[in-house]
N, CA, C and O atoms as CSV, one atom per row, in Angstrom:
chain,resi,resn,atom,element,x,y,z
A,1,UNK,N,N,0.833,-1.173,0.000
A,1,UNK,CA,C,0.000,0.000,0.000
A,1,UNK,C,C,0.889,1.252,0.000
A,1,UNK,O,O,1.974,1.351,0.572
A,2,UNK,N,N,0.176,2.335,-0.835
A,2,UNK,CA,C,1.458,3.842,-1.139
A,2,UNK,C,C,1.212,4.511,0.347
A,2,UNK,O,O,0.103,4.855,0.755
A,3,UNK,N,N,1.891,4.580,0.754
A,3,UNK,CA,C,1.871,6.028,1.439
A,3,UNK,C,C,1.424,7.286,1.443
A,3,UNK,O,O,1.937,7.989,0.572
A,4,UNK,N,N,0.685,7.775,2.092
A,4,UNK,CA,C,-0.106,8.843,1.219
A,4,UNK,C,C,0.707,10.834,1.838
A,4,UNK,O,O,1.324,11.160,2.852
A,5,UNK,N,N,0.430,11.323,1.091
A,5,UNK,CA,C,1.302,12.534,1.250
A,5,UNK,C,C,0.351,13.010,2.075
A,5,UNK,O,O,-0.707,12.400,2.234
A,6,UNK,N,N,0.722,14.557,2.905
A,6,UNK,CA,C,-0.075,15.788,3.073
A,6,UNK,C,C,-0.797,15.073,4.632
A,6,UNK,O,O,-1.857,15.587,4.989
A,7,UNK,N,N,-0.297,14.077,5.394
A,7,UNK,CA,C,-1.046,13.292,6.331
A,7,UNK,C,C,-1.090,14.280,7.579
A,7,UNK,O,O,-1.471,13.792,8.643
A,8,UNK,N,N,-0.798,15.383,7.553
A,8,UNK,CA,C,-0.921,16.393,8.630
A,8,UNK,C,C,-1.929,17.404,7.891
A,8,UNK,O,O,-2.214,18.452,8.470
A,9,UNK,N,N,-2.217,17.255,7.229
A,9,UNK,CA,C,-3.015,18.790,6.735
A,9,UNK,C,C,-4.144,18.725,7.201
A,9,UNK,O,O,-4.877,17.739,7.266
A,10,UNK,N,N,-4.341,19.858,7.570
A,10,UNK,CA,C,-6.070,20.048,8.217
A,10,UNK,C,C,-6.906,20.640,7.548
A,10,UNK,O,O,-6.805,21.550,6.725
A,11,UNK,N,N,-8.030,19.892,8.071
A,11,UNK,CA,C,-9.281,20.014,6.828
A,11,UNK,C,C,-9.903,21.655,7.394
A,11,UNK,O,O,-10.288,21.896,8.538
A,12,UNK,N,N,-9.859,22.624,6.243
A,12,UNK,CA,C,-9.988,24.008,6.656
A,12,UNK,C,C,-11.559,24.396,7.067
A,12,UNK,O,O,-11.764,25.419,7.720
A,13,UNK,N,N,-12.702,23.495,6.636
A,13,UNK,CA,C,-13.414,23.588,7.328
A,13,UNK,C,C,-13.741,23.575,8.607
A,13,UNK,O,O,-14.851,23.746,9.110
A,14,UNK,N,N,-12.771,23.374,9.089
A,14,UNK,CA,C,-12.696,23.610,10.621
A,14,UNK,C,C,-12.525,24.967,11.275
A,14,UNK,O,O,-12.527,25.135,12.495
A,15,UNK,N,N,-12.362,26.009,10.284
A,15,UNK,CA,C,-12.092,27.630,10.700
A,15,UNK,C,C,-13.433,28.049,10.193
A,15,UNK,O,O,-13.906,28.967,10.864
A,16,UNK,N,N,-14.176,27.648,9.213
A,16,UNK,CA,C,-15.393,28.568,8.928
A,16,UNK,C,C,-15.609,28.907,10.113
A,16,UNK,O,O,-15.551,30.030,9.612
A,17,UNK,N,N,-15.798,29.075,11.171
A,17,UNK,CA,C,-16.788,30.340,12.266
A,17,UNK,C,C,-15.898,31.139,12.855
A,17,UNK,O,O,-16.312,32.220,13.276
A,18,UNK,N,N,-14.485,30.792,13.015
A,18,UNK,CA,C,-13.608,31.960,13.278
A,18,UNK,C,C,-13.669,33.062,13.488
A,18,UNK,O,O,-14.734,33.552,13.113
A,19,UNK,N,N,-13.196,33.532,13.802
A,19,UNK,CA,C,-13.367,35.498,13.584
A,19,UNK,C,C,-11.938,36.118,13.777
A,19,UNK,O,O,-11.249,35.793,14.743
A,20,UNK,N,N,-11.488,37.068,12.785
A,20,UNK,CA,C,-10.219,37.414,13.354
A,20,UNK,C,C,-9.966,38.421,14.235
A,20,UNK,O,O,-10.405,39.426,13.675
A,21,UNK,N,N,-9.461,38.769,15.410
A,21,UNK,CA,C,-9.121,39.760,16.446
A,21,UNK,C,C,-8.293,40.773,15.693
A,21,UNK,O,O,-7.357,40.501,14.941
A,22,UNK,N,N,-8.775,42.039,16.004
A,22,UNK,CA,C,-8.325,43.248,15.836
A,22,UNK,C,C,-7.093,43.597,16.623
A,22,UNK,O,O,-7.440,44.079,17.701
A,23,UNK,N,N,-5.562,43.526,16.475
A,23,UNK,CA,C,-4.857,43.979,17.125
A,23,UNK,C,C,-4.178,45.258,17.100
A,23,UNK,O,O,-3.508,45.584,16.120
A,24,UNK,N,N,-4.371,46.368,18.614
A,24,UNK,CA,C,-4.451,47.389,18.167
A,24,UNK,C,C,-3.367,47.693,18.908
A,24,UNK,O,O,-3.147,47.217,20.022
A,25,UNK,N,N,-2.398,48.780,18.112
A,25,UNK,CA,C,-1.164,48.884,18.398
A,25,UNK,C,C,-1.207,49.743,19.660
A,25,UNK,O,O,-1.002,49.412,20.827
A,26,UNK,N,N,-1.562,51.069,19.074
A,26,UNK,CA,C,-1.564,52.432,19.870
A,26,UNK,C,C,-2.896,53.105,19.641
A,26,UNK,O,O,-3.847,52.728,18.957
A,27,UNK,N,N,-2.708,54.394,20.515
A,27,UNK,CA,C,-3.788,55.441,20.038
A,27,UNK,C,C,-3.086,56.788,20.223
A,27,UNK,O,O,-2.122,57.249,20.834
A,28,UNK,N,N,-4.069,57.195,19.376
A,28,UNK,CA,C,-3.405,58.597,19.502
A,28,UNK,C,C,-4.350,59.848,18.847
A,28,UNK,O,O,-5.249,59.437,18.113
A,29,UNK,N,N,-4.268,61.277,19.012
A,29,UNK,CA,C,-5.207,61.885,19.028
A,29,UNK,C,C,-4.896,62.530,17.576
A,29,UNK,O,O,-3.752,62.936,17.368
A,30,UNK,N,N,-5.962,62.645,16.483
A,30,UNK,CA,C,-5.726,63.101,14.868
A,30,UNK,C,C,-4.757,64.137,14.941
A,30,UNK,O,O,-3.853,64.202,14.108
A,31,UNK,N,N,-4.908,65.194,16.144
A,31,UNK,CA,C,-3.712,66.284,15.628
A,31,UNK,C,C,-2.442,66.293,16.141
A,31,UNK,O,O,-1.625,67.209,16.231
A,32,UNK,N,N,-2.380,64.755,16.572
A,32,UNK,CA,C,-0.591,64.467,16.795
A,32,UNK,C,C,-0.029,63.374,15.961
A,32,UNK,O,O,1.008,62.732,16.129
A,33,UNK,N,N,-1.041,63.284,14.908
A,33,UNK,CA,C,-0.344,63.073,13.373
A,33,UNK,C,C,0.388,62.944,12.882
A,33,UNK,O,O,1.019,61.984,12.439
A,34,UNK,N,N,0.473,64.657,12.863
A,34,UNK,CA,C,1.586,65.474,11.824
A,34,UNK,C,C,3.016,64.920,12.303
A,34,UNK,O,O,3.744,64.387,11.465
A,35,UNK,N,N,3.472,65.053,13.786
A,35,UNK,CA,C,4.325,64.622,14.262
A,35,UNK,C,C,4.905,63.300,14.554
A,35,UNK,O,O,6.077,62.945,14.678
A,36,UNK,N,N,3.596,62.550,14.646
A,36,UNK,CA,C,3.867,61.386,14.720
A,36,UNK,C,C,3.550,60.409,13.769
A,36,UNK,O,O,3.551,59.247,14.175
A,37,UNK,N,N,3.260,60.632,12.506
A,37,UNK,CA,C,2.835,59.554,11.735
A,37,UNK,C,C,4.146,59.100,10.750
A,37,UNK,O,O,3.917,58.116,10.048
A,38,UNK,N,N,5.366,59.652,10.634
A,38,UNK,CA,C,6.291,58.838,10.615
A,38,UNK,C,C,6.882,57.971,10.928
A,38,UNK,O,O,7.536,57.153,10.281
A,39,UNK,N,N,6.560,58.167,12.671
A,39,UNK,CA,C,6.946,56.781,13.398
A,39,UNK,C,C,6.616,55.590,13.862
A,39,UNK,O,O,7.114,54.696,14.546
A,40,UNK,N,N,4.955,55.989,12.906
A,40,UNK,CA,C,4.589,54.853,13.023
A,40,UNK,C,C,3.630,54.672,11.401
A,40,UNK,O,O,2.494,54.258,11.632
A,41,UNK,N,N,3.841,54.852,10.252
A,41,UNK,CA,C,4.194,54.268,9.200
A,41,UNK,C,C,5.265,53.253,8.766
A,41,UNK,O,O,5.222,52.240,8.068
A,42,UNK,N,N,6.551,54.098,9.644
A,42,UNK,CA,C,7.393,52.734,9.007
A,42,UNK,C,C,7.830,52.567,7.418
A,42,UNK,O,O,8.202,53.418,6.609
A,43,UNK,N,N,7.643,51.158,7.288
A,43,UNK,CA,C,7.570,51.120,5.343
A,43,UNK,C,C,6.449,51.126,5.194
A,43,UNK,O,O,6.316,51.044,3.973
A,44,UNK,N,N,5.226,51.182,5.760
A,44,UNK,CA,C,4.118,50.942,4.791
A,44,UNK,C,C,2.772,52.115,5.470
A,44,UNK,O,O,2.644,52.603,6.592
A,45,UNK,N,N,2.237,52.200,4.667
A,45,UNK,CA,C,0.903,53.343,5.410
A,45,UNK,C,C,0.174,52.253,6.285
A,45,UNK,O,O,0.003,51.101,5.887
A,46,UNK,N,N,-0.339,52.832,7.810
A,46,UNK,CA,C,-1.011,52.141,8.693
A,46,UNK,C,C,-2.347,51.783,8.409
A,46,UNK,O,O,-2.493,52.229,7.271
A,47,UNK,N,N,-3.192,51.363,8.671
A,47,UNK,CA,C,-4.258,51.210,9.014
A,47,UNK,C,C,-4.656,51.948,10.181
A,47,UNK,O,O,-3.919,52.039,11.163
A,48,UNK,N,N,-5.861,52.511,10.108
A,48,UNK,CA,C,-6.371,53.245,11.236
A,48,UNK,C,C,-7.664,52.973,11.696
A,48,UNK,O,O,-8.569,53.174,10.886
A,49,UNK,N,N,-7.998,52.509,12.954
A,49,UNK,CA,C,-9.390,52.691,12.819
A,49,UNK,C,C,-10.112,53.838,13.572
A,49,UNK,O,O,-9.675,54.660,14.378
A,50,UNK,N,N,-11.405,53.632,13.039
A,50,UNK,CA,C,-11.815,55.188,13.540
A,50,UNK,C,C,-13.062,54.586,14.586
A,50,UNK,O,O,-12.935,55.058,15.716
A,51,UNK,N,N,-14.211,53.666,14.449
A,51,UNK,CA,C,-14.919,52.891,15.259
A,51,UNK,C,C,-14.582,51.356,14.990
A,51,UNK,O,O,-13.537,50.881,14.547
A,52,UNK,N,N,-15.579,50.807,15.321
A,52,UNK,CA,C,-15.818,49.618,15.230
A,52,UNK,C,C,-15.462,48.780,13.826
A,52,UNK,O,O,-14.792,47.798,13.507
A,53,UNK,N,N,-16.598,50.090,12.978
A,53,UNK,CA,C,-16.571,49.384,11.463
A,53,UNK,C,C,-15.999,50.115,10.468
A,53,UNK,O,O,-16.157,49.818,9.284
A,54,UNK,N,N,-15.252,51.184,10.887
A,54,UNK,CA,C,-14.533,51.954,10.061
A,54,UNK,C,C,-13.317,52.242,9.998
A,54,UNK,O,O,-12.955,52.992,10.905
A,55,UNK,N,N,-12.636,51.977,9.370
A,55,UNK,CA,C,-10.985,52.052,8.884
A,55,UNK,C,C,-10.423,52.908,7.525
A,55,UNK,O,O,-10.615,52.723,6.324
A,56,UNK,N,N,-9.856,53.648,8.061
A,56,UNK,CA,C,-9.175,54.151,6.979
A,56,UNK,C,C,-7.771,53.970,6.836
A,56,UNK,O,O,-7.121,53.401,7.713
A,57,UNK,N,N,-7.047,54.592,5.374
A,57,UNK,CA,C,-5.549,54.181,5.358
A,57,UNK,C,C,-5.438,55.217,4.233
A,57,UNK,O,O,-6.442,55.687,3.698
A,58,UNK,N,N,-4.078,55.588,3.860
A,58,UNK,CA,C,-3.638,56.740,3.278
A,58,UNK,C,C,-2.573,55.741,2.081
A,58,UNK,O,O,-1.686,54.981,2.469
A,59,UNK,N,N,-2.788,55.883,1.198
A,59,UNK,CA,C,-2.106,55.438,-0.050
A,59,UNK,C,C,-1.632,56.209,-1.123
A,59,UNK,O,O,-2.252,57.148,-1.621
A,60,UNK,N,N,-0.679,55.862,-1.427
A,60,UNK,CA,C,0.014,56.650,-2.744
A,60,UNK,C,C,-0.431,56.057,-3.770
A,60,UNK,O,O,-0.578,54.836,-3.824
A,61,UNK,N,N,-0.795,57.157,-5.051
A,61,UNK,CA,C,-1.443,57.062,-6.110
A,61,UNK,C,C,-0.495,56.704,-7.483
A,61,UNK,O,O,-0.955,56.561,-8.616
A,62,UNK,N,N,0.593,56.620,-7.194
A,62,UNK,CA,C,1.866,56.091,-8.017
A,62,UNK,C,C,2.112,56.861,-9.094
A,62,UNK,O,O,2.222,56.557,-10.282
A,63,UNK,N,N,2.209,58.245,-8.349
A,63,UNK,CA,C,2.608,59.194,-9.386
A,63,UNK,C,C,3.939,59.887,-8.717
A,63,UNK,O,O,3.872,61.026,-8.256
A,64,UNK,N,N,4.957,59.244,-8.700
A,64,UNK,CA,C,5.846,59.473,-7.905
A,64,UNK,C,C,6.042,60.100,-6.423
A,64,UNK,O,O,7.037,60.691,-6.004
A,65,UNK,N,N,4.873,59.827,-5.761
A,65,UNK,CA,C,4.586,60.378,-4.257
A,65,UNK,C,C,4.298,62.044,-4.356
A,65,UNK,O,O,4.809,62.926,-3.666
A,66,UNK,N,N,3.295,62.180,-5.461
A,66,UNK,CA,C,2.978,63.674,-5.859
A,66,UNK,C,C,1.256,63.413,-5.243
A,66,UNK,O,O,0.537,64.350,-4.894
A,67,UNK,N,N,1.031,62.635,-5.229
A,67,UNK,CA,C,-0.256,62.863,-4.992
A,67,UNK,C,C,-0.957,61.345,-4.053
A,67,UNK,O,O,-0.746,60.171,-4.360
A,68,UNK,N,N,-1.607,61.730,-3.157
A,68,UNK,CA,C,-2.141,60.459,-2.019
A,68,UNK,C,C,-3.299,60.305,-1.759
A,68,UNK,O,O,-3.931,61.360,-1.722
A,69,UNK,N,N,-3.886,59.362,-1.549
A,69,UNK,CA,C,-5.714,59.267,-1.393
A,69,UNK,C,C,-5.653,58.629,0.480
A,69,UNK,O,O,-4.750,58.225,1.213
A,70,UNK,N,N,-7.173,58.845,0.628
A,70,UNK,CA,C,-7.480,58.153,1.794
A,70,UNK,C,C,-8.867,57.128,1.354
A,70,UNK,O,O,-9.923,57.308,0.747
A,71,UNK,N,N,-8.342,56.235,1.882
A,71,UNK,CA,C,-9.222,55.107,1.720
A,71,UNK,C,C,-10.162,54.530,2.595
A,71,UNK,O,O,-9.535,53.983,3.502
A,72,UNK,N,N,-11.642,54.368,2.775
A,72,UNK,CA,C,-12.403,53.760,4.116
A,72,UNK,C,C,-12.719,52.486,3.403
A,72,UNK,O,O,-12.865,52.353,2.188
A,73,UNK,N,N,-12.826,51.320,4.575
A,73,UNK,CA,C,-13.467,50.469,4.364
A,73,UNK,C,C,-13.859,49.721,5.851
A,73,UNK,O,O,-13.341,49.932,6.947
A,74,UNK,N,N,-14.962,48.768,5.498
A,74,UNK,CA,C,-15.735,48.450,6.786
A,74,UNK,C,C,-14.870,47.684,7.745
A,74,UNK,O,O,-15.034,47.987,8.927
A,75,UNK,N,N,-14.004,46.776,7.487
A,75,UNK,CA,C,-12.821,45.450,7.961
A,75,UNK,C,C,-11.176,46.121,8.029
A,75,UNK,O,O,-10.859,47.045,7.281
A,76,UNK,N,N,-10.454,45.669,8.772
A,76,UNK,CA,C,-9.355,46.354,9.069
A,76,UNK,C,C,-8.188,45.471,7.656
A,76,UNK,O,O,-6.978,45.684,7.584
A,77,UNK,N,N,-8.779,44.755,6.935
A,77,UNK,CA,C,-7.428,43.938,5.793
A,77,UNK,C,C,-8.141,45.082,4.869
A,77,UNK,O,O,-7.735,44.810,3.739
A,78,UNK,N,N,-8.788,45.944,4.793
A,78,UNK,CA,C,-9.234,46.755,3.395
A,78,UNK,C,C,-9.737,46.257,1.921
A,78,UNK,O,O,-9.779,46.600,0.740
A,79,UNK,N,N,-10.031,45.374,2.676
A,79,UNK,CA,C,-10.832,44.703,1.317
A,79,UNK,C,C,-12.124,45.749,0.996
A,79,UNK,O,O,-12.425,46.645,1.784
A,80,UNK,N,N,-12.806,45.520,-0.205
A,80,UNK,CA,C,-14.046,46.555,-0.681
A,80,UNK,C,C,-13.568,48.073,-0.130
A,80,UNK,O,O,-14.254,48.797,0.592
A,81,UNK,N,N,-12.335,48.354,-0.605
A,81,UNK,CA,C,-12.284,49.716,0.431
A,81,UNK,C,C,-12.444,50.710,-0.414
A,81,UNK,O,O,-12.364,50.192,-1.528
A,82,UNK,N,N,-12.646,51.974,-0.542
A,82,UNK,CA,C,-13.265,53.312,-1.237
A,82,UNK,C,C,-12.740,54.125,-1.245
A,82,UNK,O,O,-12.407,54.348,-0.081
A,83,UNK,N,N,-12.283,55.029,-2.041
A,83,UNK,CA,C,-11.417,56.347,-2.096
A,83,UNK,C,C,-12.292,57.437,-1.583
A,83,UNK,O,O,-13.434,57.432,-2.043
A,84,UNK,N,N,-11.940,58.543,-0.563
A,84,UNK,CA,C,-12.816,59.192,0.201
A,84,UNK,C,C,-12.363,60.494,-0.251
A,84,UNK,O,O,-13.226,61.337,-0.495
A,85,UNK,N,N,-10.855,60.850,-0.434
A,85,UNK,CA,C,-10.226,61.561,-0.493
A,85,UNK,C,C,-9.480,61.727,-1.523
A,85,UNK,O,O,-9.310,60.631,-2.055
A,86,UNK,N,N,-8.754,62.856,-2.274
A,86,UNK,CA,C,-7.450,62.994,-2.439
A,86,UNK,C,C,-6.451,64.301,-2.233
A,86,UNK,O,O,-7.103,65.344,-2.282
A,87,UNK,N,N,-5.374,64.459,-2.067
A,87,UNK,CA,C,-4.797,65.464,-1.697
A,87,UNK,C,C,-3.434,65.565,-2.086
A,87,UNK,O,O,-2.748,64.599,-1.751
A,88,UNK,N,N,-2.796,66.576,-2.773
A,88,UNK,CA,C,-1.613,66.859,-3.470
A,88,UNK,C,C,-0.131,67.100,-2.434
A,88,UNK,O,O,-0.014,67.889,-1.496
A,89,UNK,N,N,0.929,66.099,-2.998
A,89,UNK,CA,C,2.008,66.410,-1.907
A,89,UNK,C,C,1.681,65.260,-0.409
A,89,UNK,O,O,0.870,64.340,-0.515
A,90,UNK,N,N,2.216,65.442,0.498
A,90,UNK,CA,C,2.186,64.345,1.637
A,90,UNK,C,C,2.047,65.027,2.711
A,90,UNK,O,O,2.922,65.507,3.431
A,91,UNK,N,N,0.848,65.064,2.815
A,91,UNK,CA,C,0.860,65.820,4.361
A,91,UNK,C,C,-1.012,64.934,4.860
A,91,UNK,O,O,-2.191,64.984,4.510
A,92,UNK,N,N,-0.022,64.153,5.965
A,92,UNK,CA,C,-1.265,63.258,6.673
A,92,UNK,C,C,-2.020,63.879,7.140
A,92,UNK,O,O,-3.143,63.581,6.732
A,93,UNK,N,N,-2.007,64.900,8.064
A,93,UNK,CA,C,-3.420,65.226,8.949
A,93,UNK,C,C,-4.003,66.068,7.934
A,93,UNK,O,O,-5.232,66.005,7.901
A,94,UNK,N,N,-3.259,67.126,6.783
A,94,UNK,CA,C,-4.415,67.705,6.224
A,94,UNK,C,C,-5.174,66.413,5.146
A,94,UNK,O,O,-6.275,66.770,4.727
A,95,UNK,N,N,-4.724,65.007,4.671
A,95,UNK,CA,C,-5.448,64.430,4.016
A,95,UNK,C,C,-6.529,63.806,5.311
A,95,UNK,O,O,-7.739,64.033,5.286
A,96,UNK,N,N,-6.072,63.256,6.060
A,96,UNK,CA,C,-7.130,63.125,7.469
A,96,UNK,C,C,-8.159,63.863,7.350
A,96,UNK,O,O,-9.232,63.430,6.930
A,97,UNK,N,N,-7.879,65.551,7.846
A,97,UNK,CA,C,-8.840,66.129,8.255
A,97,UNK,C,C,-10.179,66.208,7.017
A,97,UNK,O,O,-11.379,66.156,7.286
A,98,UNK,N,N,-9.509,66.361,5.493
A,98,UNK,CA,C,-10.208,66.331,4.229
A,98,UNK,C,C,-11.272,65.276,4.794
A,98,UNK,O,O,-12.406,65.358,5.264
A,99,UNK,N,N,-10.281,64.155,4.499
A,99,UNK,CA,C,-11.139,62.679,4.388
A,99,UNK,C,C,-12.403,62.796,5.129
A,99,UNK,O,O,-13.497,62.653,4.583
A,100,UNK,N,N,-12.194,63.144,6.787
A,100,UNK,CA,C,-12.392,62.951,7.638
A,100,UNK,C,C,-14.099,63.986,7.637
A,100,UNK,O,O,-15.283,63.674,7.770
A,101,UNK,N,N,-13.540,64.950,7.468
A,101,UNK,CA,C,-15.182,66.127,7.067
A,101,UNK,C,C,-15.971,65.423,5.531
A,101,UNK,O,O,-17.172,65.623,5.354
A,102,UNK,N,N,-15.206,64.667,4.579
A,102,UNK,CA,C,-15.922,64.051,3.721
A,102,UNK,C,C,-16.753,62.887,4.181
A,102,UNK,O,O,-17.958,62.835,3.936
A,103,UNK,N,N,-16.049,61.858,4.913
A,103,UNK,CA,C,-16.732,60.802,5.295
A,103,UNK,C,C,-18.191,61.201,6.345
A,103,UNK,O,O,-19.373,60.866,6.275
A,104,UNK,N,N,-17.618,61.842,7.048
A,104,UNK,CA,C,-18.620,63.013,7.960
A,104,UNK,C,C,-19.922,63.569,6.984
A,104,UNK,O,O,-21.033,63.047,7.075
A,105,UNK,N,N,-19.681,64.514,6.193
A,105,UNK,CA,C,-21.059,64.863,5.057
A,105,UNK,C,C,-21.571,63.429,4.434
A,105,UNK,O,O,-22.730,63.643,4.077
A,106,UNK,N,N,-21.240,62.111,4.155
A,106,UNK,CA,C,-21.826,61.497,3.410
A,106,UNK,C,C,-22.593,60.461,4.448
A,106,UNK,O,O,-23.641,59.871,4.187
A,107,UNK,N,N,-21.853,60.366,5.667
A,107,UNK,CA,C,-22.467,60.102,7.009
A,107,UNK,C,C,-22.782,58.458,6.700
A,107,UNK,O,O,-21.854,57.764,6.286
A,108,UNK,N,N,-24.098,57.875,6.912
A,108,UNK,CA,C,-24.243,56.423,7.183
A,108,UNK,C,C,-24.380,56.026,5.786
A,108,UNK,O,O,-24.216,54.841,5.493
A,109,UNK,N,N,-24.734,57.107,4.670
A,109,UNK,CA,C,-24.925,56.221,3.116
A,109,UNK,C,C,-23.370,55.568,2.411
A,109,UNK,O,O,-23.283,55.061,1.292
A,110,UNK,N,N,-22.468,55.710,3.195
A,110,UNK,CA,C,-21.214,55.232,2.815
A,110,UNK,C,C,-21.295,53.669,3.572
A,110,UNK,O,O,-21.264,53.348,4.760
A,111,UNK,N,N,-21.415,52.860,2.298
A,111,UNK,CA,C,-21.546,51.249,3.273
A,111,UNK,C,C,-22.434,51.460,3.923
A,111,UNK,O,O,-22.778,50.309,4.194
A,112,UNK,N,N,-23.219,52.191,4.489
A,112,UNK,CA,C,-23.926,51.703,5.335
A,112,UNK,C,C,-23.670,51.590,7.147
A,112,UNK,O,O,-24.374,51.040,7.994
A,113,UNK,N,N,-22.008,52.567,7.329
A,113,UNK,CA,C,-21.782,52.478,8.319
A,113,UNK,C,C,-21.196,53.913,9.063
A,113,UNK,O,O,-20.126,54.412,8.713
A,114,UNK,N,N,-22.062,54.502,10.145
A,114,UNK,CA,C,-21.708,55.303,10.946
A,114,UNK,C,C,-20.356,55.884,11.255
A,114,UNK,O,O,-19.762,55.368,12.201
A,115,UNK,N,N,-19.848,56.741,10.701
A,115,UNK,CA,C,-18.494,57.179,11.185
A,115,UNK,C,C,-18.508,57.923,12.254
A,115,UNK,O,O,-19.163,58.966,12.233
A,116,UNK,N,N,-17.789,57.540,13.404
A,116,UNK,CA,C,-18.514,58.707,14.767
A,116,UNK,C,C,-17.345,59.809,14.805
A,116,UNK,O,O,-16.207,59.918,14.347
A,117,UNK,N,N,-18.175,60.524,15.548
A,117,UNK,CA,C,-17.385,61.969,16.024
A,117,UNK,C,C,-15.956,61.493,16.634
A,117,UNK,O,O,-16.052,60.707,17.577
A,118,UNK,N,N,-15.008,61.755,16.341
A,118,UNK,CA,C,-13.646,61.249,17.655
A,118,UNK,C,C,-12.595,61.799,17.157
A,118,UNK,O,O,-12.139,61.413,16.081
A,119,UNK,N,N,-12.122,62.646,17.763
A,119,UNK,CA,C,-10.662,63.625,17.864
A,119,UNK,C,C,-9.244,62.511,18.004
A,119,UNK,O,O,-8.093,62.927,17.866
A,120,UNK,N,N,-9.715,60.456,18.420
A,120,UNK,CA,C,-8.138,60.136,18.597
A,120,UNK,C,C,-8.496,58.553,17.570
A,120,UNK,O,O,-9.651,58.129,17.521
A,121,UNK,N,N,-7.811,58.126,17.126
A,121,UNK,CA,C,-7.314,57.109,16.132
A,121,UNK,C,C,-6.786,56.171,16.350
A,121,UNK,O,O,-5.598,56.484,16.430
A,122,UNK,N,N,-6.940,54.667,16.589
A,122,UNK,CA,C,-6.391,53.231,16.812
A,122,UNK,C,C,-5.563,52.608,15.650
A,122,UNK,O,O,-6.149,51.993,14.760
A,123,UNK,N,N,-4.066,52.772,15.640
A,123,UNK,CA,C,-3.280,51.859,14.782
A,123,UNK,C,C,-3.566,50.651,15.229
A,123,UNK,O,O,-3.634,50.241,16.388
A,124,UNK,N,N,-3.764,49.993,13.999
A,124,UNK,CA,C,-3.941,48.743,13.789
A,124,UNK,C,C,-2.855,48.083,13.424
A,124,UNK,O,O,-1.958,48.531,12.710
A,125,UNK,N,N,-2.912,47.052,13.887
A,125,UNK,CA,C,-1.294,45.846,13.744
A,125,UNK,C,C,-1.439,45.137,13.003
A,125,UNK,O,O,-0.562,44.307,12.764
C-alpha cells in the first residue's frame, strides 16, 4: 500500500466560524499626526481605525509620491475599500482632516456604516 502525502493537513473547514481579532497597536489623538505619523508608518501606510466598522488608510497614487488618497473600508485587511479623499504632496493630517469632514457629510450612506465623532485614532497591527 502507497503512502499517502499531506497526512498532517487540516481540513480548513474547521475555521469557517472563526473570527479574526483586531490587534491594536496604539492610540493617539488626529492632531498628533503630523508629528507622529512617521513613526509609526514605518515602510508601509497604517491602518487606522476610527470605530468599530470603520478604517481608513492613506495610499500613494503612483505618481511618484505627488499625490495620495485616503481610503475607508468596513474590515481592518481593506478589502471593498473606497477612495474618500485625495490630496496633493504628503501631508497626513491635512489628508485626514479632508477625508475625515468628507466621510462626515456622506455620514451612514457610505456602506452603510456610521463614522462617529472622535478627535483620537487606533493603529492597527
Amino acid at each position: 500500500m502507497a503512502r499517502r502525502k499531506n497526512t498532517k493537513r487540516i481540513d480548513p473547514r474547521y475555521f469557517l466560524n472563526e473570527t479574526r481579532e483586531i490587534i491594536i497597536e496604539q492610540e493617539m489623538k488626529i492632531s498628533d499626526l503630523a508629528t507622529r505619523y512617521g513613526e509609526i508608518a514605518r515602510d508601509k501606510h497604517p491602518v487606522l481605525m476610527l470605530g468599530p466598522q470603520a478604517f481608513i488608510r492613506i495610499s500613494d497614487d503612483g505618481t511618484q509620491g505627488r499625490t495620495h488618497s485616503l481610503y475607508f473600508a468596513t474590515d481592518a485587511n481593506m478589502s471593498n475599500s473606497q477612495k474618500v479623499a485625495t490630496h496633493p504632496g504628503y501631508d497626513p493630517v491635512k489628508l485626514f482632516s479632508i477625508g475625515l469632514e468628507t466621510l462626515r457629510q456622506k455620514g451612514t450612506g457610505l456602506m452603510g456604516v456610521e463614522v462617529p465623532q472622535t478627535d483620537t485614532v487606533k493603529v492597527v497591527g
